[in-house]
Structure formats: structure tokens, C-alpha cells
C-alpha positions in Angstrom: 101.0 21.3 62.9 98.8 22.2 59.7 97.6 19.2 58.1 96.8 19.8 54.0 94.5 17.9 52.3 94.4 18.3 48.5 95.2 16.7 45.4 98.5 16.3 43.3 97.3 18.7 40.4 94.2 21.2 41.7 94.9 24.7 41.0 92.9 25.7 44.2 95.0 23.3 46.3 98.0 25.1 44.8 96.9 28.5 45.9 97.4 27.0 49.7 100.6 25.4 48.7 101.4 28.5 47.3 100.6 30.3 50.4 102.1 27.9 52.7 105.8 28.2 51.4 105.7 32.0 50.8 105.0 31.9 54.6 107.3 29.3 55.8 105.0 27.7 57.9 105.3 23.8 58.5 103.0 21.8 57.3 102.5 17.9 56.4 100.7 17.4 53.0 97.7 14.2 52.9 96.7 13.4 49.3 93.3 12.5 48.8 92.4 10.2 46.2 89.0 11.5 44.1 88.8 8.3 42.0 88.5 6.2 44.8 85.8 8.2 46.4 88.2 9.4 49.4 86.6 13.1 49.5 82.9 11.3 50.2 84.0 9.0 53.2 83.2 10.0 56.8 86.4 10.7 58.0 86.6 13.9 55.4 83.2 15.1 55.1 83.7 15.5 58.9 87.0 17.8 58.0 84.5 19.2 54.7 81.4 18.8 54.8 81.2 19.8 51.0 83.6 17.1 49.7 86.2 19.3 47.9 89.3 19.8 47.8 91.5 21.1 49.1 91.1 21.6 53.2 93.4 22.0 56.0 93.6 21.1 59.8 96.0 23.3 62.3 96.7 21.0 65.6 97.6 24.2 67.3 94.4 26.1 67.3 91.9 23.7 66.5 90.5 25.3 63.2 89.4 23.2 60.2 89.3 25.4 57.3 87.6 24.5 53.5 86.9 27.0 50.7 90.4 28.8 49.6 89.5 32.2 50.5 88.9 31.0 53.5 91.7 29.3 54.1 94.0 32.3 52.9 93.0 34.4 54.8 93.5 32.4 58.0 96.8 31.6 57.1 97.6 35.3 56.3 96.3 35.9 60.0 98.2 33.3 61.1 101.8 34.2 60.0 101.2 37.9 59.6 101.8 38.1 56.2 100.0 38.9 52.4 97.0 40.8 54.2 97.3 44.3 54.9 96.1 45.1 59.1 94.5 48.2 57.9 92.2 49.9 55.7 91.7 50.6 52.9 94.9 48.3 52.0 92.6 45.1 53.5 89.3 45.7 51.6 91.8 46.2 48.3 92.7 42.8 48.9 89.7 41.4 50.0 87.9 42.4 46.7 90.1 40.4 44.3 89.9 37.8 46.8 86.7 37.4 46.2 86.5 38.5 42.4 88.7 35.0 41.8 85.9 33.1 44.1 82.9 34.5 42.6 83.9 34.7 39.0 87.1 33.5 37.9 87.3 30.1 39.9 83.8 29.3 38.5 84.0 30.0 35.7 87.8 27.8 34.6 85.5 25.2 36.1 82.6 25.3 34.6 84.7 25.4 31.6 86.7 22.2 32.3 83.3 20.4 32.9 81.6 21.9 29.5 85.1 20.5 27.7 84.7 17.3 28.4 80.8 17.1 28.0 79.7 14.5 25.2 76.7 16.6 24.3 77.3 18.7 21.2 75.8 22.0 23.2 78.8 21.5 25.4 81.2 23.0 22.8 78.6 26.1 22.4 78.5 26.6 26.1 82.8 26.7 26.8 83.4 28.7 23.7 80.6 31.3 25.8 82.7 30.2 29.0 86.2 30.9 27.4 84.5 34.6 26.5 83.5 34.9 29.8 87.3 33.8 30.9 88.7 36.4 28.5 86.6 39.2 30.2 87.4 38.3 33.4 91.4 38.0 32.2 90.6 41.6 30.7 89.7 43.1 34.7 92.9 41.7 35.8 95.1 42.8 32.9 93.7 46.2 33.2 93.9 46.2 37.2 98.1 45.0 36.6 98.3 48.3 34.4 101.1 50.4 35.9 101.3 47.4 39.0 103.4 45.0 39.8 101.1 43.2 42.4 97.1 43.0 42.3 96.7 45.3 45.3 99.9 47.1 45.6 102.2 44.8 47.6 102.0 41.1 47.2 99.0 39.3 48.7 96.7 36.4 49.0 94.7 38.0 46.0 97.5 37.3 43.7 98.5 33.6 44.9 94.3 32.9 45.0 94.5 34.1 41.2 98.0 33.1 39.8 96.7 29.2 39.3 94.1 29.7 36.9 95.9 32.7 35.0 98.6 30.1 34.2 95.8 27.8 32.1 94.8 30.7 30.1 96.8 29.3 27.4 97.6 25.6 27.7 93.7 25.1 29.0 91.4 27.5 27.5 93.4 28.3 24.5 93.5 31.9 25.3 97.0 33.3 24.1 98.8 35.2 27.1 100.4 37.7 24.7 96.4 39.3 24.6 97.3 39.9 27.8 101.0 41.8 28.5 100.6 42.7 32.3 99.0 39.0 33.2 101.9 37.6 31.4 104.7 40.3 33.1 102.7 39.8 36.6 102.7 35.6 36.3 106.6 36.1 35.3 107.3 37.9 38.5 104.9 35.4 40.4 106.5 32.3 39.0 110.5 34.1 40.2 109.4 34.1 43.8 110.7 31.1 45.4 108.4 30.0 47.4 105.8 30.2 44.3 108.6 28.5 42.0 108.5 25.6 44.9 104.9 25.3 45.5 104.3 25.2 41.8 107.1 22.4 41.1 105.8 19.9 43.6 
């Protein structure tokens, strides 16, 4: 049995949730409690050692997976699905992946911790993070030209990215109408029912 570990509201622990009812596979969801300090006791640094969320057990095999790429793509390998067996279909996938880890990811976050900063600088530095957002949102919009999927069929890249595309506009402000195929592509996420689910709950 895969054991989740997330919170109620992270986008990265909705990627998994995400991921978990496009494939069907069972899984029982533990909710851990960040206020409270629940991510820094022994029990779940031993699960990850980083202290974030989210991370996930499997009974069956043994594996205890953190980091959401990570995690992905072991339960793409695991059910057989969202990750292409071959080249170059897999390194398509792998490289928006990894564009969402390295540069979109960060960046929403860093944003969400410059919000909230009481120093005056701090609204200097997200206005530079929400044009660092918008050029990121402007690889994807132009990479959805003339697609209906990131990398050609529907993958882990798209359920990795589809969380943080959907707080372009109630988060960062940034209108989704500068952005027709991110807005078309999140509407044709958001119809899949195991997205629709995930998303929900």
C-alpha cells in the first residue's frame, strides 16, 4: 500500500494526488500538520530527511520517495503510465519535468515567501519574482502552441506543472488570458477526472 504524506492545500502534494488518481492506484492519505512542527519530528525526517512535504511510503516495494519529480516518476514506473519507455518521447518529458523543479516550483515559492515579507524590499523582490513567473508562464504557453499536452501525449510533466499554472491568477496576479494555450491546456487538465478529483479533495 502507498502511504502519502502531505498537506490539505500544497500544490506539490497535489501533483502526487494528481498522479495517484489518474493511475488508479490505491493509496491511504496521512496529513501532516506544519504548525505543529509534525514535518521536524523523528518519525518523518526518517521518511524525509529534508522536512517537506509531501513524501510517500509503498509497503510493497519498500521505497520511500521525497522531492515530486522523484516521486512521479516512480509512480509512472510503477503503474506504467504518463512516461514514455522510449526515446526521445522520455527525455521530452523528462525536460519539463525538470524545467517545473528547477525554475517554476522555485520560483511560485520564493514568491509566496517575498509576499508575505514585512520588509519593504520584499515587494521589490516578488514584483521581480512575478516577472520571472511570467517568463517562465511564457516557455510553457509557447511550448502548448499547436499541443494539447506538454510533451505530446499526457504525462507527469503536465500534472508536475498544472498546480502552480492554476495560481497564476488568483496568486501572483498574472491574468491567464496573457496566456491562451496555458488557459486551453489547464481547461483540458482540469476535464480529466482523475485531475477534477484530485483537485476537489
Amino acid at each position: 500500500m502507498i502511504t502519502l504524506y502531505t498537506t490539505a492545500s500544497s500544490p506539490n502534494g497535489q501533483k502526487i494526488r494528481i498522479m495517484l488518481a489518474e493511475t488508479g492506484l490505491a493509496y491511504e492519505p496521512v496529513l501532516v500538520d506544519l504548525h505543529e512542527g509534525a514535518n521536524r519530528r523523528p518519525e518523518y525526517l526518517a521518511l524525509n530527511p529534508a522536512g517537506t512535504v509531501p513524501a510517500l511510503t509503498d509497503s510493497e516495494t519498500g521505497a520511500q520517495v521525497f522531492e515530486t519529480g522523484a516521486m512521479l516518476i516512480y509512480l509512472a514506473e510503477k503503474s506504467g503510465r504518463f512516461l514514455p519507455t522510449t526515446q526521445p518521447d522520455r527525455a521530452h518529458v523528462f525536460k519539463w519535468l525538470l524545467y517545473e523543479a528547477a525554475t517554476v516550483g522555485p520560483v511560485l515559492v520564493n514568491l509566496y515567501h517575498l509576499m508575505y515579507a514585512p520588509e519593504d524590499a520584499g515587494d521589490a523582490m516578488a514584483q521581480a519574482g512575478r516577472h520571472r513567473l511570467t517568463d517562465a508562464a511564457s516557455v510553457i504557453d509557447g511550448q502548448l502552441d499547436g499541443g494539447e499536452y506538454l510533451a505530446g501525449s499526457c504525462s507527469i510533466a503536465d500534472f508536475a506543472l498544472l498546480p502552480w499554472m492554476l495560481m497564476l491568477e488568483d496568486f501572483a496576479d498574472i491574468p491567464l488570458t496573457r496566456f491562451p494555450n496555458i488557459d486551453r491546456w489547464s481547461e483540458t487538465m482540469q476535464s480529466r477526472p482523475g485531475v477534477a478529483s484530485a483537485l476537489a479533495g
